[in-house]
C-alpha positions as CSV (number, residue, x, y, z in Angstrom):
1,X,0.0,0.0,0.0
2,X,2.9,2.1,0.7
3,X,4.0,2.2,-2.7
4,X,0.4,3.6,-3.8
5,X,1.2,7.5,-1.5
6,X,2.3,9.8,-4.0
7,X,2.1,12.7,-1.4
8,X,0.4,13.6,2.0
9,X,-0.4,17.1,2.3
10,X,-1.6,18.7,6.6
11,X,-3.4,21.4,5.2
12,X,-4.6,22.1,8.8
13,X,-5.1,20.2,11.8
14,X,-8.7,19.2,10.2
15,X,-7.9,18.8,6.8
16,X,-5.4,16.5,5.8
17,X,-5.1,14.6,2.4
18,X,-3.3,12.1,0.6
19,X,-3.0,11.0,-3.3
20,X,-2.7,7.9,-4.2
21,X,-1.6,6.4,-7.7
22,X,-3.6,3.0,-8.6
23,X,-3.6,1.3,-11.7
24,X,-5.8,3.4,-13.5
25,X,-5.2,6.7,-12.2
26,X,-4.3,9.2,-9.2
27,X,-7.4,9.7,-6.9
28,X,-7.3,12.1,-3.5
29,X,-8.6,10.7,-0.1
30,X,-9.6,14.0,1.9
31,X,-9.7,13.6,5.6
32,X,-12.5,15.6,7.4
33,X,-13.6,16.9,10.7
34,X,-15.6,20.0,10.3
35,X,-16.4,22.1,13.8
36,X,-19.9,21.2,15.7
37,X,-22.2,22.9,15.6
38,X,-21.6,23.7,18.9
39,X,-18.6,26.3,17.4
40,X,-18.9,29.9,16.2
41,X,-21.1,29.7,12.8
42,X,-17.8,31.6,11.5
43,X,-15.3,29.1,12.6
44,X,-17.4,26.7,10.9
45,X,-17.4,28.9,7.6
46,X,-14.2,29.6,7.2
47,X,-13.5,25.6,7.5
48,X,-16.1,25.2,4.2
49,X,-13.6,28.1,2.6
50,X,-10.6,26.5,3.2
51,X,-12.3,23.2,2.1
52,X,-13.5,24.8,-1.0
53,X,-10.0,26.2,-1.5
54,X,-8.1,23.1,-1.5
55,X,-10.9,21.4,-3.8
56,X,-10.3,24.1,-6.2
57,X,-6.7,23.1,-5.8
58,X,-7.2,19.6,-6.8
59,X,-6.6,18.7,-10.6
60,X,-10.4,18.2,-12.3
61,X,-10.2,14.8,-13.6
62,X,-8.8,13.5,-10.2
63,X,-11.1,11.0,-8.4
64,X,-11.5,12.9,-5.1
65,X,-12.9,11.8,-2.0
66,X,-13.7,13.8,0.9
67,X,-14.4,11.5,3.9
68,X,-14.9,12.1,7.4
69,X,-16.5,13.6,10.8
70,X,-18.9,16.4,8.9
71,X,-21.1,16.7,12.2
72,X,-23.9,16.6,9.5
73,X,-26.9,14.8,10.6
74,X,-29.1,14.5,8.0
75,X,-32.6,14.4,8.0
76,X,-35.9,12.7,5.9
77,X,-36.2,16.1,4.5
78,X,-37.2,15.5,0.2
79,X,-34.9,18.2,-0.8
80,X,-31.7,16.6,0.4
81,X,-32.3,13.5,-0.8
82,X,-31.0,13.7,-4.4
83,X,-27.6,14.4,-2.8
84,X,-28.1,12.4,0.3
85,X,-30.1,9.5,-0.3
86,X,-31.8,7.5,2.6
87,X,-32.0,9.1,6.4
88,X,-31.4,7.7,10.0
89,X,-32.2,10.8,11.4
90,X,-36.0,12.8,11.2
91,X,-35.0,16.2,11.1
92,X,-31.6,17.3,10.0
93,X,-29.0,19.9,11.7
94,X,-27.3,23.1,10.3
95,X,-24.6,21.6,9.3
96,X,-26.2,19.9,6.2
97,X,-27.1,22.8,4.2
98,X,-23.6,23.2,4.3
99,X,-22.8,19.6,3.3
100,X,-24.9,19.2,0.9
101,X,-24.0,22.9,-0.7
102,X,-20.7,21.3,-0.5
103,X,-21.4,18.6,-2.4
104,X,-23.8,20.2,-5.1
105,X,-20.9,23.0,-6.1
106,X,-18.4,20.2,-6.4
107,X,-21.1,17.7,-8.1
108,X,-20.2,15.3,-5.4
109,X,-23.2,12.7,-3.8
110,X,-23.2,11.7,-0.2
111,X,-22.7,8.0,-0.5
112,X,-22.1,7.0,2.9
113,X,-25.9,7.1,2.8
114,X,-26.8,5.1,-0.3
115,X,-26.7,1.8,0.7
116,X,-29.5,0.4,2.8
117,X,-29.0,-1.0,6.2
118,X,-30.8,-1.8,9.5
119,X,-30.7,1.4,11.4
120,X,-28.4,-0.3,13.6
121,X,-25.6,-0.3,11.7
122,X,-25.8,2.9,10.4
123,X,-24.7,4.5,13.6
124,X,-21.2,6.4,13.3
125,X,-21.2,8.2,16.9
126,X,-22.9,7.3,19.9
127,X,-23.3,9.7,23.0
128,X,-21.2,9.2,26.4
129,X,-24.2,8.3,28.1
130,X,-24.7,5.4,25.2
131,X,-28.4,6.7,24.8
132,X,-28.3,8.9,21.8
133,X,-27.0,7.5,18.3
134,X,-26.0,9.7,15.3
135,X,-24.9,9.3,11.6
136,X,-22.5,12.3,11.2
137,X,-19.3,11.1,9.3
138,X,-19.9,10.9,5.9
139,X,-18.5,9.9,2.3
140,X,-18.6,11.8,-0.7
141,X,-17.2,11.1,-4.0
142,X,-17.6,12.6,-7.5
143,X,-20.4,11.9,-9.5
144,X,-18.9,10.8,-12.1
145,X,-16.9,8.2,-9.9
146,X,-19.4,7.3,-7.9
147,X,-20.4,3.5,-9.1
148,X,-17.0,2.3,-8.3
149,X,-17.8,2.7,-4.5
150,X,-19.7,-0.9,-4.4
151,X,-20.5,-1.0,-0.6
152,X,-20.2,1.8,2.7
């Protein structure tokens, strides 16, 4: 695998990345861990500028793959759906619109979400307390890429 890591790049503390050369072509693995929600709105912001930044960065015809802690719980909500897909979650948190205006600019889809399972085991962070259950980390991946992701 080590032979695959044409470069790691620490563009912050909460935005790493790495290329990696496969038989076919280069693709871009994008770690992320955006704020909570909990955070300034601005702090949050100004990660979606420095994320947009760095995509803009990225050659076009790259597979890219953003990945990661997005503190975006989605919700049953129609509109996010075409982006989304299926929802653990009733109603969704601020953070989507941002996610999912994310992923619409960059013509990405959500596809940590397009695969059914039993809510069970769609679970990604579960509260100290071991009572409250969320799907916040995500996987997105170009549209044009996407059916080469067979399972999440």
């Amino acid at each position: 695998m080590s032979a695959a890591v044409k470069r790691i790049e620490l563009v912050s503390d909460r935005l790493p990345y790495i290329v990696l050369k496969v038989r076919w072509c280069n693709f871009i693995v994008c770690n992320v861990h955006v704020p909570s929600e909990e955070r300034r709105n601005d702090l949050i912001d100004r990660f979606y500028e420095k994320l947009e930044q760095v995509f803009y960065n990225f050659p076009k015809y790259r597979m890219k793959i953003p990945l990661g802690d997005f503190n975006a719980k989605v919700g049953k909500e129609n509109v996010f759906k075409p982006t989304t897909g299926s929802s653990l979650h009733r109603d969704s948190n601020n953070n989507v619109v941002r996610i999912v205006n994310f992923a619409t600019s960059k013509i990405l889809i959500v596809k940590s979400m397009m695969f059914p399972h039993r809510n069970i085991h769609k679970y990604t962070w579960t509260s100290p307390d071991g009572k409250t259950n969320y799907h916040i980390d995500h996987i997105l991946i170009d549209m044009r890429w996407h059916s080469c992701v067979l399972y999440v």
